[in-house]
C-alpha positions as CSV (number, residue, x, y, z in Angstrom):
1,X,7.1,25.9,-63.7
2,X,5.9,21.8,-63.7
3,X,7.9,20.6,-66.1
4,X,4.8,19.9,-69.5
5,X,4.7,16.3,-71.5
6,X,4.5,18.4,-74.4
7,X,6.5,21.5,-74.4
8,X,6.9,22.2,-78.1
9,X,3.1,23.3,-78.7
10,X,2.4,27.0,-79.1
11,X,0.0,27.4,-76.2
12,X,0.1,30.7,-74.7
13,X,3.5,31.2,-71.9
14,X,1.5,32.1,-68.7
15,X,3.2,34.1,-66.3
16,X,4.8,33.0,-63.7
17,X,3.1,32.7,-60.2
18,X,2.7,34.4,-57.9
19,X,0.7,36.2,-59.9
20,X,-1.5,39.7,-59.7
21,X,-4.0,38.8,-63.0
22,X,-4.8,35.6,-64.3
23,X,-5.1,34.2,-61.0
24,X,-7.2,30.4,-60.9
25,X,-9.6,30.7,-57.4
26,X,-9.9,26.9,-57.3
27,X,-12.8,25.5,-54.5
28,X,-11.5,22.4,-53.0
29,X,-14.5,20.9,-51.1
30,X,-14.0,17.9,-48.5
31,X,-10.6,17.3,-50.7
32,X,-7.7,16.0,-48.4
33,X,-4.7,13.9,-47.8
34,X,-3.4,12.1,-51.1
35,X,-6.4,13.8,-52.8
36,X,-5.0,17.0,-52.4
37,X,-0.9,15.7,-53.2
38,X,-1.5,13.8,-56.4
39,X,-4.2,16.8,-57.6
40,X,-1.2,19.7,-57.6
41,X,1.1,16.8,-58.5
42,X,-1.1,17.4,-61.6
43,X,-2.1,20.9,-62.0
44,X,0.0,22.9,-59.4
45,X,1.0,25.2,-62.2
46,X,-2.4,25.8,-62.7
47,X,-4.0,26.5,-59.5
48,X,-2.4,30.1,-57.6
49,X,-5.1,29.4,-54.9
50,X,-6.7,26.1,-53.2
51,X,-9.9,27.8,-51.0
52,X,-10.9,25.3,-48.0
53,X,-14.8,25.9,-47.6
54,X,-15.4,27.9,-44.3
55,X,-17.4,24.7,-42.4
56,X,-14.4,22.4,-44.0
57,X,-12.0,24.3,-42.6
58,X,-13.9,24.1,-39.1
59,X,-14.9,20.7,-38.9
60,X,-11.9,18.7,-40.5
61,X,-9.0,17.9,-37.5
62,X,-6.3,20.0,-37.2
63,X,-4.1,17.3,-38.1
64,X,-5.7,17.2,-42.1
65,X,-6.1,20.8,-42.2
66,X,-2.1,21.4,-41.4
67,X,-1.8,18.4,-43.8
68,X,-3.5,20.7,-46.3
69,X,-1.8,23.7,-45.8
70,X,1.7,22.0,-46.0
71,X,1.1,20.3,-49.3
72,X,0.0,23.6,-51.0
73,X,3.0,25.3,-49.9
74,X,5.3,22.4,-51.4
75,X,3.7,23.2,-54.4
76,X,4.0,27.2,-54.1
77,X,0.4,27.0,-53.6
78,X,-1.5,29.8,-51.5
79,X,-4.4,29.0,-48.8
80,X,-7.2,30.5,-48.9
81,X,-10.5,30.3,-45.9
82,X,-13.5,30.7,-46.9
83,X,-16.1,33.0,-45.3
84,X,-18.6,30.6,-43.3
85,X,-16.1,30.9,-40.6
86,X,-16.3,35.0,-40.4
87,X,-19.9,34.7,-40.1
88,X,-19.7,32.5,-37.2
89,X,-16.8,34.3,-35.4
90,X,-18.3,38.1,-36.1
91,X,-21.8,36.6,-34.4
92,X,-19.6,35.8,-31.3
93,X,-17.8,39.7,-31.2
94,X,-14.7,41.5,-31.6
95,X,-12.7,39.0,-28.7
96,X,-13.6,35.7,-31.1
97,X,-12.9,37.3,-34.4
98,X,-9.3,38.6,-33.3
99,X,-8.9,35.2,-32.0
100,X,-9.9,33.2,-35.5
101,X,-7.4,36.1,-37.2
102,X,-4.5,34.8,-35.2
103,X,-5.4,31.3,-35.5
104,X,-5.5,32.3,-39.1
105,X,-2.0,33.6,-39.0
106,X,-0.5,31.0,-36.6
107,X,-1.9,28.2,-39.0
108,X,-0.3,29.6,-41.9
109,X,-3.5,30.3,-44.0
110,X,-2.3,32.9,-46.4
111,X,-6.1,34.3,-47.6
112,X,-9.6,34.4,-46.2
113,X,-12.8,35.9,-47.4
114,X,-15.2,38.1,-45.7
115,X,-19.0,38.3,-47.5
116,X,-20.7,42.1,-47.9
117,X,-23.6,39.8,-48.6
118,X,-23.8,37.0,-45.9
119,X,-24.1,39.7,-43.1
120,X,-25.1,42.6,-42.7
121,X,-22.3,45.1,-41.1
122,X,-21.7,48.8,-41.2
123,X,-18.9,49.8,-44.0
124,X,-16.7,51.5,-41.3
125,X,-16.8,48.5,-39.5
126,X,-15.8,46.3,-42.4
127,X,-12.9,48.2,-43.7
128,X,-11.5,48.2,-39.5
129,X,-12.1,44.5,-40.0
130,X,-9.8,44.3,-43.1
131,X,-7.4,47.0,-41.5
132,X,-7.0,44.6,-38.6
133,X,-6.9,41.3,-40.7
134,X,-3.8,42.9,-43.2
135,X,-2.3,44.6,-40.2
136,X,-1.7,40.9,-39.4
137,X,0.2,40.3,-42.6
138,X,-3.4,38.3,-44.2
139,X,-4.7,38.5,-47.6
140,X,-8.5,39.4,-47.5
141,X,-10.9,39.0,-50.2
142,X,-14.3,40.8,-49.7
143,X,-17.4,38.8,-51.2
144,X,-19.7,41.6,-52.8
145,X,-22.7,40.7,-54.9
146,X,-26.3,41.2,-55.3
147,X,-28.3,38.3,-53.6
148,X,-28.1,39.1,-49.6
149,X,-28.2,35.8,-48.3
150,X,-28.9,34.2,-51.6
151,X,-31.9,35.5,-51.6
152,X,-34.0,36.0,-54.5
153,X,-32.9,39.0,-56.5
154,X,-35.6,41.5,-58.1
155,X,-34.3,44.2,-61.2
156,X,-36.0,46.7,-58.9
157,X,-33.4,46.2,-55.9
158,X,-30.5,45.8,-57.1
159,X,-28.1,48.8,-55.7
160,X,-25.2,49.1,-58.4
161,X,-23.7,52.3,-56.9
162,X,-23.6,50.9,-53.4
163,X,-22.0,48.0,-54.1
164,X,-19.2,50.5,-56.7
165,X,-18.7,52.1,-53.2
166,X,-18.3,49.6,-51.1
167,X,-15.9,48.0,-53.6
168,X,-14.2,51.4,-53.7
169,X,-13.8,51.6,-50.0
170,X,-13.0,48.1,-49.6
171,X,-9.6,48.6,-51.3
172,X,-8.7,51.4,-49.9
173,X,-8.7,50.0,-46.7
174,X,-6.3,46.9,-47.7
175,X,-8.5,44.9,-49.3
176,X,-6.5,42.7,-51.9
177,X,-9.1,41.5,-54.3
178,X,-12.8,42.1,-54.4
179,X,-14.7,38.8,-55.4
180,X,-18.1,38.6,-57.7
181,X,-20.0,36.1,-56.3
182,X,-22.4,34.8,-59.3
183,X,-25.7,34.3,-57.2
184,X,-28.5,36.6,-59.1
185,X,-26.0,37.1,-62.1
186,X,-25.5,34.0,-63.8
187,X,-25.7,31.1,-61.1
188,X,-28.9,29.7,-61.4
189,X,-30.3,31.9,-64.6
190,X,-31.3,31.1,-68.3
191,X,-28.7,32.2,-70.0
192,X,-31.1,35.0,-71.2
193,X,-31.4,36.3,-68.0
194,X,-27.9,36.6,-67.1
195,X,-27.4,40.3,-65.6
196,X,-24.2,41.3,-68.0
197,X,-24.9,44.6,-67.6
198,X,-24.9,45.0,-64.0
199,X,-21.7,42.5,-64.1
200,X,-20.3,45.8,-66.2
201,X,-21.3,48.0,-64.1
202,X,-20.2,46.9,-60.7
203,X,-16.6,45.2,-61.7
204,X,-15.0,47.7,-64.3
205,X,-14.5,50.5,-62.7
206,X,-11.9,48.1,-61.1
207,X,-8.4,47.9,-62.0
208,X,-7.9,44.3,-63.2
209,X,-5.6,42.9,-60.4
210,X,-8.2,44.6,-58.3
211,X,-11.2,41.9,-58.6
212,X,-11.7,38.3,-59.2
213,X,-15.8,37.0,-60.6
214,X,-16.8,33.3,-60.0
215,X,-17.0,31.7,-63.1
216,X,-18.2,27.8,-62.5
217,X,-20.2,27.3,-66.5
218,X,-18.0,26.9,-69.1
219,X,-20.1,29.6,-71.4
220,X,-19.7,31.8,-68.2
221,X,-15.8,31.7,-67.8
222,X,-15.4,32.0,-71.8
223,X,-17.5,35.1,-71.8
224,X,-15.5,36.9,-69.0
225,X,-12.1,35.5,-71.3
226,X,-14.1,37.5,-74.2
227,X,-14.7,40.6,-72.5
228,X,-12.2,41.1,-70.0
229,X,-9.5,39.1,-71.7
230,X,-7.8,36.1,-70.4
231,X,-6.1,38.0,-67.3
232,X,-9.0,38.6,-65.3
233,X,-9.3,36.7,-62.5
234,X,-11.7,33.9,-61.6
235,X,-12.9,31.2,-59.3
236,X,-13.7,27.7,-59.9
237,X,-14.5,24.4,-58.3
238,X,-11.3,22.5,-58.4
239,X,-13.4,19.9,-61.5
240,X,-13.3,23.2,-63.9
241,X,-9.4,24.4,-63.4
242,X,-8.6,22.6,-66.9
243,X,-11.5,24.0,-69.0
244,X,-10.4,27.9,-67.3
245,X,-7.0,27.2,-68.2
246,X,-8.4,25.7,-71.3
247,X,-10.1,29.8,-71.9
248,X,-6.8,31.7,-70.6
249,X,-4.8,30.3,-73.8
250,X,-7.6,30.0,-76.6
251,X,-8.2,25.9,-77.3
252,X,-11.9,25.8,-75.6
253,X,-13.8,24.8,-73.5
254,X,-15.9,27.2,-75.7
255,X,-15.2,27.9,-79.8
256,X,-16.0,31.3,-79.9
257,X,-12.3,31.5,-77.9
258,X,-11.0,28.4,-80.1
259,X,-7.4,30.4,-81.4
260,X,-8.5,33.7,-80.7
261,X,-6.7,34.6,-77.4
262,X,-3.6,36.0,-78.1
263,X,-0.8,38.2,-76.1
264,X,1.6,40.2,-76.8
């Protein structure tokens, strides 16, 4: 554990990474080189994942992106690709994907995403995807939601069970986490609008260590701390890791969690 300025003060002990729950999904957009070093110089107890955005990832050279990957593993930090990528490769067939997942694996990327909802492709298919990814010794975290596309989402269609069932399958076939992506939910809603229900309805029937929800609004990630309790896991742009961690042991960013998270 980073070694705190401060280590008298009763915040909550966090468990020690790697961890299973309470995992911090931190988005690291066009972040590189010192950027990176002096941010988990910082935080690295803080942050279990650093996600390079899928056209990142591709358009950076290889020489920053090894650069990348090297300076989260100094910090026992894990790599994670984001999805963008898989679109392109799956549009190109089975030949470019398998080649991506080895470049994957030769790189050293520990994690990448594959989106339910930024393609369209048969179940069956998907879980021989994310047989053939962990059969390569890859994390894979399947992007489920209820805006296709981000497209504009309507009460009337939005298919709870089917996404229950993909979510179901997706783990049985070696998915590690299941991600909520907040499109249609709470991303760009009134706050009277936000679909908590259909959050509910789609993520508990999942174990804890099963699932992780992206959680960028302070009022968002607080809730989620409320309801699920401050193991559940979440994702964040890399500007919001301190106000989550802030949630996780009960001193903000919201004060209806102000002292009230506990453990035992």
């Amino acid at each position: 554990m980073t070694d705190v300025t401060f280590p008298k003060l009763p915040f909550i002990k966090r468990e020690e990474k790697p961890r299973e729950t309470g995992i911090n999904y931190v988005r690291a957009p066009v972040m590189v080189g010192n950027c990176i070093d002096d941010y988990l110089e910082a935080y690295a107890n803080l942050v279990d994942i650093f996600k390079i955005s899928g056209k990142q990832g591709a358009m950076m050279s290889k020489k920053s992106l090894l650069r990348f990957i090297e300076t989260c593993k100094k910090h026992s930090v894990q790599v994670a690709l984001g999805n963008p990528i898989m679109d392109v490769a799956l549009s190109g067939g089975k030949e470019v994907v398998d080649d991506y997942l080895d470049t994957v694996v030769n790189l050293g990327i520990d994690i990448i995403e594959i989106s339910r909802i930024a393609r369209s492709l048969d179940d069956d298919e998907m879980c021989r995807l994310i047989e053939n990814a962990t059969g390569k010794g890859i994390k894979v975290i399947n992007e489920v939601g209820v805006a296709f596309a981000h497209s504009k989402v309507i009460e009337e269609e939005i298919f709870v069970e089917r996404i229950k069932m993909q979510s179901k399958r997706f783990i049985e076939a070696g998915s590690w986490k299941i991600l909520l992506e907040s499109e249609g939910l709470t991303e760009n809603l009134d706050k009277k609008d936000y679909r908590w229900n259909v959050i509910d309805k789609i993520i508990s029937p999942l174990e804890l260590n099963q699932f992780m929800v992206e959680a960028d609004d302070q009022d968002v990630l607080s809730k989620y701390i409320d309801i699920y309790g401050p193991g559940i896991n979440m994702m964040v742009d890399h500007s919001r890791v301190l106000k989550m961690e802030d949630a996780r042991i009960g001193y903000g960013p919201s004060q209806s969690l102000w002292g009230k998270v506990v453990k035992y």
